[in-house]
SEZA-188700 format. One line per 10 residues: number of its first residue (from 1); their letters; for each residue x, y, z of N, C-alpha, C. Coordinates in steps of 0.02 Angstrom, whole numbers, plus 50000, padded with zeros to 5 digits. Example, Ala and Ser with C-alpha at 12.3 -4.5 7.8 and 13.67 -1.06 7.14 Angstrom:
<pts>
1	AS	50660,49716,50390,50615,49775,50390,50660,49835,50390 ~ 50642,49888,50354,50684,49947,50357,50645,50002,50394
</pts>
This chain:
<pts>
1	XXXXXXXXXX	47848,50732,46995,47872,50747,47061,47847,50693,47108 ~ 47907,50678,47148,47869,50616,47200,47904,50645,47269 ~ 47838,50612,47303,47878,50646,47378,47936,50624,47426 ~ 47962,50653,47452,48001,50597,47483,47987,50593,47540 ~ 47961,50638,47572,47893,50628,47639,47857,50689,47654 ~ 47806,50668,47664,47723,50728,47695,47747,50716,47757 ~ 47744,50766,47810,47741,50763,47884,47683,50793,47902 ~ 47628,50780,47904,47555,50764,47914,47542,50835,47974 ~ 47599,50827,48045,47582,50904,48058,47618,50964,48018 ~ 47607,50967,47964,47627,51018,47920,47563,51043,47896
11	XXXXXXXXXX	47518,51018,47928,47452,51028,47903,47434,51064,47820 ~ 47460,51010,47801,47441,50980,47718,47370,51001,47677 ~ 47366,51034,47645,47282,51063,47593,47304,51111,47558 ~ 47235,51127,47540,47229,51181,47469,47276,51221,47490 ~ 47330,51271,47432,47361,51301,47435,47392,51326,47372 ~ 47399,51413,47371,47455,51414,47313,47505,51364,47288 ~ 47497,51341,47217,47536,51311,47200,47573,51355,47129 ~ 47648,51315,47135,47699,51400,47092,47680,51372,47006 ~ 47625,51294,47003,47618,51284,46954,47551,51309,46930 ~ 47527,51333,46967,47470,51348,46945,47468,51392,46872
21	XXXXXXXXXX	47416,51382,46839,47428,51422,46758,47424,51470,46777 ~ 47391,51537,46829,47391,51562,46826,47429,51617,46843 ~ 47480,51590,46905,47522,51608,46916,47582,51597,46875 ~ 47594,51544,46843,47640,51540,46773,47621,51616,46741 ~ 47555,51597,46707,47568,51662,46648,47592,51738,46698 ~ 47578,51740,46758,47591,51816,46791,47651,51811,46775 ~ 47696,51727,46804,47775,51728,46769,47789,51792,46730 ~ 47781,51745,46673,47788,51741,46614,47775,51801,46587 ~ 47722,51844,46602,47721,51911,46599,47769,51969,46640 ~ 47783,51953,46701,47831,51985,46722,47898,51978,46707
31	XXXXXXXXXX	47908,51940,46694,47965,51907,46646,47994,51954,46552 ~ 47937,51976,46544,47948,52004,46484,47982,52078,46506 ~ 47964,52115,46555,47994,52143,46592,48060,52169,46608 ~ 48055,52094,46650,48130,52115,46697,48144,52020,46707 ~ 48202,52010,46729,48224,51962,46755,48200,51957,46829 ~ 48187,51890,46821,48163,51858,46907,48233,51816,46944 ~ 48206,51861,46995,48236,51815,47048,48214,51759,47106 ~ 48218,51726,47097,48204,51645,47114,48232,51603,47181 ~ 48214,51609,47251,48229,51589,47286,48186,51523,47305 ~ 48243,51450,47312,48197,51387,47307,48224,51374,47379
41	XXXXXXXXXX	48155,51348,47414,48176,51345,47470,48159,51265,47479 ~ 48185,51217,47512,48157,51134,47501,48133,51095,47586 ~ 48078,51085,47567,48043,51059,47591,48066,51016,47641 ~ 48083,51041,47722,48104,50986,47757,48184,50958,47751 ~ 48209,51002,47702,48304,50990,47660,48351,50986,47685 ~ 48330,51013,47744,48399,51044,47777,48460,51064,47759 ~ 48431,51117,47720,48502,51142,47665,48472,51223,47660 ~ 48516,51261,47639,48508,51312,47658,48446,51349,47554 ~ 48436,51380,47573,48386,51395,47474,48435,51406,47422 ~ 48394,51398,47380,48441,51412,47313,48420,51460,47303
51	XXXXXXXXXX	48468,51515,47278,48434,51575,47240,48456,51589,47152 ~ 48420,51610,47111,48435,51617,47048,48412,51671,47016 ~ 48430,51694,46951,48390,51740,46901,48393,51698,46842 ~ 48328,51736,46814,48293,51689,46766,48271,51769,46723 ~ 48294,51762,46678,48273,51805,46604,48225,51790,46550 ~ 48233,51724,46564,48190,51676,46502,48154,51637,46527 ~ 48080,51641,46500,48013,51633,46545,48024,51530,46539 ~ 48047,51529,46490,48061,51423,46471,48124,51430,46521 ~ 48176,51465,46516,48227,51421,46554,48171,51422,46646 ~ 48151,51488,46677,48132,51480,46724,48074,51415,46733
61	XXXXXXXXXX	48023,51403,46686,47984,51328,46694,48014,51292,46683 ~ 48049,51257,46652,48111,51212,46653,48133,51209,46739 ~ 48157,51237,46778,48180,51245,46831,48130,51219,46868 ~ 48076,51245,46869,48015,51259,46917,47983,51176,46881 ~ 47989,51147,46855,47959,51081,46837,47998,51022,46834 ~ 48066,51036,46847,48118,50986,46872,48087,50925,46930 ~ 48138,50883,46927,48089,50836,46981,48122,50843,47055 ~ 48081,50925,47067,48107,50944,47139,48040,50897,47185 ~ 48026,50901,47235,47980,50866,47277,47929,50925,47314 ~ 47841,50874,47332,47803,50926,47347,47824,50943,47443
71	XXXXXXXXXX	47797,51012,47421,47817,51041,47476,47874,51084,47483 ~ 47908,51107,47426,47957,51134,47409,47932,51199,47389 ~ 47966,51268,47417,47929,51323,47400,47974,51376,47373 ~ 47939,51418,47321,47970,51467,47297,47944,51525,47294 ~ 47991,51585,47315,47975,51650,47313,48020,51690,47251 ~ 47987,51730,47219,47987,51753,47154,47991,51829,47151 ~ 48032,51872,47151,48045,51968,47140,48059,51956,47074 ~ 48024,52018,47067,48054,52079,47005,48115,52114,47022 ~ 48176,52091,46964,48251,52113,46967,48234,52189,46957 ~ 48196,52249,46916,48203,52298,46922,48178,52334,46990
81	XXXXXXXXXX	48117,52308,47023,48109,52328,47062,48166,52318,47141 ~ 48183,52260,47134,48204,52241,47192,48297,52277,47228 ~ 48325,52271,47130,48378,52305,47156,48380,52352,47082 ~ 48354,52415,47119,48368,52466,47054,48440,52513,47089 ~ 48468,52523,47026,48534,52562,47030,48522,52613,47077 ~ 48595,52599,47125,48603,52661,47182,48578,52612,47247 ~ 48541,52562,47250,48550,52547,47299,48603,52475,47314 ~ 48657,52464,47292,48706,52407,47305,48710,52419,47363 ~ 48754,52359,47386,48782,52347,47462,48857,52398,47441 ~ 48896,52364,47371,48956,52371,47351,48949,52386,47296
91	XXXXXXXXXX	49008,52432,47269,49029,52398,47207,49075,52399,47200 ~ 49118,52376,47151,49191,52379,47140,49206,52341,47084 ~ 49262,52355,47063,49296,52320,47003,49357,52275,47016 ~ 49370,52206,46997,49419,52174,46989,49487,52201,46995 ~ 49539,52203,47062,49621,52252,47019,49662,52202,46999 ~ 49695,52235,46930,49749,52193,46908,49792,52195,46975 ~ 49861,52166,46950,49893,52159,46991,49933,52202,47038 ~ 49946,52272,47018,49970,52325,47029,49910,52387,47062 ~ 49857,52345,47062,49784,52383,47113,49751,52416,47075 ~ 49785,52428,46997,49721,52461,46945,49665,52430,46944
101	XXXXXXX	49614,52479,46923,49546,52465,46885,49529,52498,46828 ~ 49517,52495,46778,49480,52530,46751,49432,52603,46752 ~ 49435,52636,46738,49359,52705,46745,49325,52682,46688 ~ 49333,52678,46634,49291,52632,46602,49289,52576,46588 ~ 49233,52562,46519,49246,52489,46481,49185,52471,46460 ~ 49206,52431,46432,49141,52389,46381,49085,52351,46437 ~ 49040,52383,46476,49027,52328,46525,48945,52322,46493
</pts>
């Protein structure tokens, strides 16, 4: 990882880092779990975060060790906790063309 700039009043020091081992293995243990959800937020980007789910404790370090830049931050939920069934915004099903849906199916 290389930077592409420190802005010095960001007042820069010790701090959680998402590489830390120890926070990896919490990963990695919560991960066995449930799927994470992964919001990357970038450092100074001016772009709006990325958000993701991650099932698999390698695909999520893979991600998290990419050559994103320091100062780049990520916040990390538990998918069962965060959205357990019954609380959606929506739901709904795809209609063919004639406005059916399904009541069931292989989902």
């Amino acid at each position: 990882m290389k930077a592409r700039w420190i802005a010095e009043e960001d007042d820069w020091g010790p701090g959680p880092s998402i590489l830390d081992p120890a926070i990896l293995g919490h990963l990695r243990s919560a991960i066995d779990d449930t799927p994470l959800i992964v919001e990357h937020w970038f450092y100074r980007g001016s772009r709006s975060p990325e958000r993701l789910i991650f099932d698999a404790f390698e695909d999520l370090h893979q991600y998290l060790t990419q050559d994103w830049h320091p100062g780049d931050a990520f916040h990390v939920w538990r998918f069962d906790t965060s959205c357990p069934d019954g609380s959606e915004v929506a739901v709904g099903k795809l209609p063919d063309e004639r406005g059916r849906v399904p009541k069931g199916g292989p989902y």
